[in-house]
N, C-alpha and C positions, 0 to 999 in steps of 0.2 A: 778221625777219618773224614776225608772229604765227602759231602754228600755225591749221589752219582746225578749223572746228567743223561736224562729221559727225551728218549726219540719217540715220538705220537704218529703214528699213518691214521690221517683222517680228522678234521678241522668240522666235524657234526658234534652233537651234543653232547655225547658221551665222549669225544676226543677233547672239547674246552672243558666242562667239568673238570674233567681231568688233570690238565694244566691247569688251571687256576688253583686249584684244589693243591697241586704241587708246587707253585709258584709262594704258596702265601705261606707254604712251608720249608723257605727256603731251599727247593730243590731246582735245580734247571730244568729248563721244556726248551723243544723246538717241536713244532708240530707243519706235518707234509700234509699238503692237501690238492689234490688232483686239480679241483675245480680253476678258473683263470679270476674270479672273484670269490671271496666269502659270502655264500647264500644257502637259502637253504628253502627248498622245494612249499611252495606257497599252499600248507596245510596247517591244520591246528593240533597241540598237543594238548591233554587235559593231564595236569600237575595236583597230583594229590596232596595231604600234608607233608608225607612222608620226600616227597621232592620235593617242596616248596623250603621243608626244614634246612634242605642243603642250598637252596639259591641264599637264604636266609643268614647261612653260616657264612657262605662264603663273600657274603656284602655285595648280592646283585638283586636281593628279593624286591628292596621298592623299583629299581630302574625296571625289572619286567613285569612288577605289580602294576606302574603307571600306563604298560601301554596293553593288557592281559585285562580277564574279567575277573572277578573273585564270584565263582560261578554262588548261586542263591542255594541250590537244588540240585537234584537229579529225578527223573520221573520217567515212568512207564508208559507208553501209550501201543493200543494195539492197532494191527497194520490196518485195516480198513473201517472200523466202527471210528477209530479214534478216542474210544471211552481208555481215559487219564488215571495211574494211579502213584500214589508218591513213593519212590524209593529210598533216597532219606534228602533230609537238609544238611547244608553247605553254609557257606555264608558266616554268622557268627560263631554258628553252630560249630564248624569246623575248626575253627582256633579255640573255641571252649573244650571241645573234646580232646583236640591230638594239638593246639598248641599252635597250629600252622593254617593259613587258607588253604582251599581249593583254587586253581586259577583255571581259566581256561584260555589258552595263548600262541597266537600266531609263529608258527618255525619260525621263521626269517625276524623277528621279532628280541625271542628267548635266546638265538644265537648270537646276534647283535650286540645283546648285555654280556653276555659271555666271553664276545672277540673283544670288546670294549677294556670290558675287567682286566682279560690276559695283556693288552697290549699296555694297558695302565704300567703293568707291573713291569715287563719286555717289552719293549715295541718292537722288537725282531721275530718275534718268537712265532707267528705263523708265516710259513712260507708257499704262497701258491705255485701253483702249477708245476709241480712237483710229485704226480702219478710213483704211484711206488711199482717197483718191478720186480725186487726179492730184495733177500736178505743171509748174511750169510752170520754166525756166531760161534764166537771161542767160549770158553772158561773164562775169558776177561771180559770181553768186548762182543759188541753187537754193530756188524755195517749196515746200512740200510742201505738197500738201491735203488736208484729215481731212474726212467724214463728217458729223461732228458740227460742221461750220460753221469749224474754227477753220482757220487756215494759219500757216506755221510755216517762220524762216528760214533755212538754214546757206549753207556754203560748198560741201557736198558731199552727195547723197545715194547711199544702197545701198539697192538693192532686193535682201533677203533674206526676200521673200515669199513663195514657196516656189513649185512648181508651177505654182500658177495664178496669177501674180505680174502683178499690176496695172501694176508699173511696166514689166516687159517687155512686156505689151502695149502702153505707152505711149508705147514707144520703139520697138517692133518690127511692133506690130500680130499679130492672132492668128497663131499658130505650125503650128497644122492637128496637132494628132498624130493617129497612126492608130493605131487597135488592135490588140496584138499576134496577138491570138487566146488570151490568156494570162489567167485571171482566179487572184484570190488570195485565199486565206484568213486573217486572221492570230485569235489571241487567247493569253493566257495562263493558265495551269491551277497553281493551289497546289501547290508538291513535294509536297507532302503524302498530297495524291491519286491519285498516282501510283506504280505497278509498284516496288517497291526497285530492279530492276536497269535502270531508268531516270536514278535518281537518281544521277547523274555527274555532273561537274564541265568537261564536254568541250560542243564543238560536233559536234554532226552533219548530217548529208546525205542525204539517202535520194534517189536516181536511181530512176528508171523510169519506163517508154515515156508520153511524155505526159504528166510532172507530175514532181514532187518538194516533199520535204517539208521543212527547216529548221528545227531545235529546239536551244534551248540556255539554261544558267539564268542568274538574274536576282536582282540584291539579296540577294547573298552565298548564293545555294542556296534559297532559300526561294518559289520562282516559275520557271515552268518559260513560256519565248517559244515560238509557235510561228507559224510560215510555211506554206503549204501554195499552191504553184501548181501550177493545171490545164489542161490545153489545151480548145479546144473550146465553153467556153462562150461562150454570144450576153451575156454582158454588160457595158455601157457606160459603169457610173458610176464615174468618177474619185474615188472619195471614200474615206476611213480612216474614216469615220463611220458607212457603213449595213451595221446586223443584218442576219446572217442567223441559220440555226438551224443547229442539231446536226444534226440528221437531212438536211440538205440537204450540210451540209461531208461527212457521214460518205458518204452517197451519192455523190458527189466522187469519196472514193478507196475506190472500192469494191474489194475484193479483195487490198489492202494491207494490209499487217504486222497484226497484233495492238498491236503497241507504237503504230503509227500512231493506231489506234480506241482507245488509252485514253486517247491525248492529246485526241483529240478532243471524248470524252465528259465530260471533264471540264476542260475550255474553260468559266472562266466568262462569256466572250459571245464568239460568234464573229462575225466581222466579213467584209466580204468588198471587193473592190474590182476595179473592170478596170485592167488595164498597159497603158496607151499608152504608144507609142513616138516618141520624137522626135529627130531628127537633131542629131549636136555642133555648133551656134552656133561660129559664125568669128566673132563679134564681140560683145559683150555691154555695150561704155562707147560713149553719146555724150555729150560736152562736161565735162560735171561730174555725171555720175547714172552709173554702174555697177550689174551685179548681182553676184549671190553664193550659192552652194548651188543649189539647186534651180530657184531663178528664171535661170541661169545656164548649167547644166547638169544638167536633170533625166537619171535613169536608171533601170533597172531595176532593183532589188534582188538581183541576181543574184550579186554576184560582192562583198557586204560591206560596201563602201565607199562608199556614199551619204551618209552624216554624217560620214565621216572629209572626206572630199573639199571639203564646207562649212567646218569645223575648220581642214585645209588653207587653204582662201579666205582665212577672217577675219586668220590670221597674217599669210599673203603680202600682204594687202592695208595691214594694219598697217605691214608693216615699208616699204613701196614709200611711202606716206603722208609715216612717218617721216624718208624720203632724201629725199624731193622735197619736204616740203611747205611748199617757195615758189614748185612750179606743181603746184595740186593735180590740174589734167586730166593732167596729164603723168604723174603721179604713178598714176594710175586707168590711163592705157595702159601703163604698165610692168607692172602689177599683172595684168592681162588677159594680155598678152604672156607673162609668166611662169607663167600657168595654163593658156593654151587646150591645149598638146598633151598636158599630161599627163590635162588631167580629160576631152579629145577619146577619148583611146586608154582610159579607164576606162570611158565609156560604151560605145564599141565594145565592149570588153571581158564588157561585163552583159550584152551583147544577144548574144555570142557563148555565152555558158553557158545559154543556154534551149535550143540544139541538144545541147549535149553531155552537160543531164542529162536533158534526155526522149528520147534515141536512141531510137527504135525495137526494136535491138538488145537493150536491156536487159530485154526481154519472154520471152527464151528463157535459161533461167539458165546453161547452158553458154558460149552467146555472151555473156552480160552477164559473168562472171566473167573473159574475155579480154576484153572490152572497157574495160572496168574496169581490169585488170592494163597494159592499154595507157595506157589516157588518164589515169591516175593515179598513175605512175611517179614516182620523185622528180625526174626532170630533168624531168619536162612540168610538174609543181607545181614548181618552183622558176621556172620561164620564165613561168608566171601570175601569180605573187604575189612574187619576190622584188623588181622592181623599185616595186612599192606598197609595199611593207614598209620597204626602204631609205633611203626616200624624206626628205629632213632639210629643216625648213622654215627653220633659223640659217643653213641653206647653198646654197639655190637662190639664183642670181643674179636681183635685182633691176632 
């Protein structure tokens, strides 16, 4: 049987996984992507072993190791004392336990080795500026429709549209998220500009009542990510895209670290966005159209693993392809099947740590220091993050 030929909406992380992943198994890709260049929104992802396994399988782990950190650490610190506590080691550590690094790595970066890889294999095979607009499916066949007037045929389509993914709406109809109460800051700030005893090689955390901050570096030391959510704010727009200002982030966290305000001020744009929230999907394939990453399973940024979990996708969905593809439906329910509960319990997961690092508690620093020393124990981090870590995409049943 001839393998089938896979149509991808969306050229983000979890749509190249995906082709490459299909590519190196002799399957065909074309992947659509709305954008007029290949890029990817100027943020940091942190890539645990359990993703790094898969950049690794798929022969791009040194090309995003060389320009990525192999983070040291990760560590706690609280919102205004600043008194430090360690959550675990990274670094050798990480490849002695699960076999793989930790990285920590620039989007535009991670995507670059990705679009690199695919075009190695195809050099046709991403096509910009090609907005998807629906899609229509037989028993045999799946058209995809572009925007720009054209349609386009395979055997199989992935909706790896992200968020606000056309094709789930197309299959599902609006999803209704609600608003957490939770808005977020991100942008990034040159090392350069920053405090020396900032300049570490580590991830951090900073907890307290009603917000927390996330910083960690980017493209080998040279760029410093940061995260910043807050409770309480009235705002609604779903987007990576819309400015704010300094004086508006810094007001945010007012009364917070000093280390907090240097990052801030020297944010070369800071950005802000609302977290909605949405329930884990029991079901994401009908007939021959599936999703993947975010159009699948969005989630909150809370707990790391939002790009690893897409990464995840693309392989499982390769390898299920691969075994079945002389029934490719069949082949997309295997693939489902093998992801709903792990990437169900990871979203539950995000949406569980927006209680536990804005506790209330952590507003009085004798109660935050016990509470901290409670919920940040090695056995409670190892019950959070060992079975993400572990996690082997050569070895989940198919």
């Amino acid at each position: 049987m001839p393998k089938p030929h896979v149509l991808i909406a969306g050229a983000g992380i979890g749509g190249l996984t995906a082709a490459l992943a299909l590519l190196k198994r002799g399957i065909d890709v074309d992947v659509y992507e709305q954008a007029t260049e290949l890029r990817e929104v100027g943020a940091g992802v942190q890539l645990s072993a359990n993703g790094t396994r898969v950049l690794y399988e798929l022969g791009v782990g040194d090309a995003v190791a060389s320009l990525a950190v192999e983070a040291e650490g990760k560590e706690i610190r609280h919102w205004n004392t600043g008194r430090t506590w360690k959550l675990f080691d990274l670094g050798a550590v990480s490849i002695e336990r699960y076999g793989y690094p930790y990285f920590t790595v620039y989007r535009p970066d991670l995507l670059g080795a990705l679009a690199d890889a695919v075009r190695a294999i195809k050099p046709t095979a991403i096509h910009l500026e090609s907005r998807v607009a629906g899609f229509t499916q037989t028993s045999e066949r799946v058209t995809l429709e572009l925007e720009n007037g054209r349609t386009v045929s395979g055997d199989l389509l992935i909706g790896a549209d992200g968020v606000h993914s056309r094709i789930r709406h197309a299959l599902f109809g609006d999803d209704r998220p609600e608003f957490t109460g939770l808005m977020a800051w991100r942008g990034i700030a040159p090392m350069t500009s920053l405090p020396a005893h900032l300049k570490r090689m580590v991830g951090t955390n900073w907890v307290g009542p009603g917000g927390h901050v996330v910083h960690y570096p980017l493209r080998r030391g040279e760029i410093m990510n940061f995260v910043g959510i807050i409770e309480g704010r009235a705002w609604l727009t779903e987007s990576w895209s819309t400015r704010g200002t300094h004086e508006e982030c810094a007001t945010d966290f007012a009364g917070w670290h000093a280390d907090i305000h240097a990052m801030i001020r020297n944010l070369q744009t800071p950005f802000k966005w609302a977290l909605m929230g949405r329930p884990p999907r029991e079901r994401w394939t009908v007939g021959r159209v599936t999703l993947l990453g975010d159009a699948a399973h969005p989630m909150l940024p809370l707990l790391a693993q939002g790009a690893v979990m897409s990464i995840e996708d693309g392989f499982i969905l390769a390898r299920a392809l691969a075994a079945y593809d002389d029934d490719a439906p069949a082949a997309l329910l295997r693939y489902e099947s093998a992801r709903r509960e792990r990437t169900k319990r990871t979203v539950l997961g995000s949406a569980e740590n927006a209680k536990r690092f804005h506790n209330p508690t952590l507003s009085e620093p004798g109660a935050a220091e016990a509470y901290i020393d409670r919920e940040w124990t090695e056995q409670r981090v190892a019950e959070r993050y060992e079975w993400l870590f572990t996690y082997d995409v050569t070895k989940i049943l198919v």
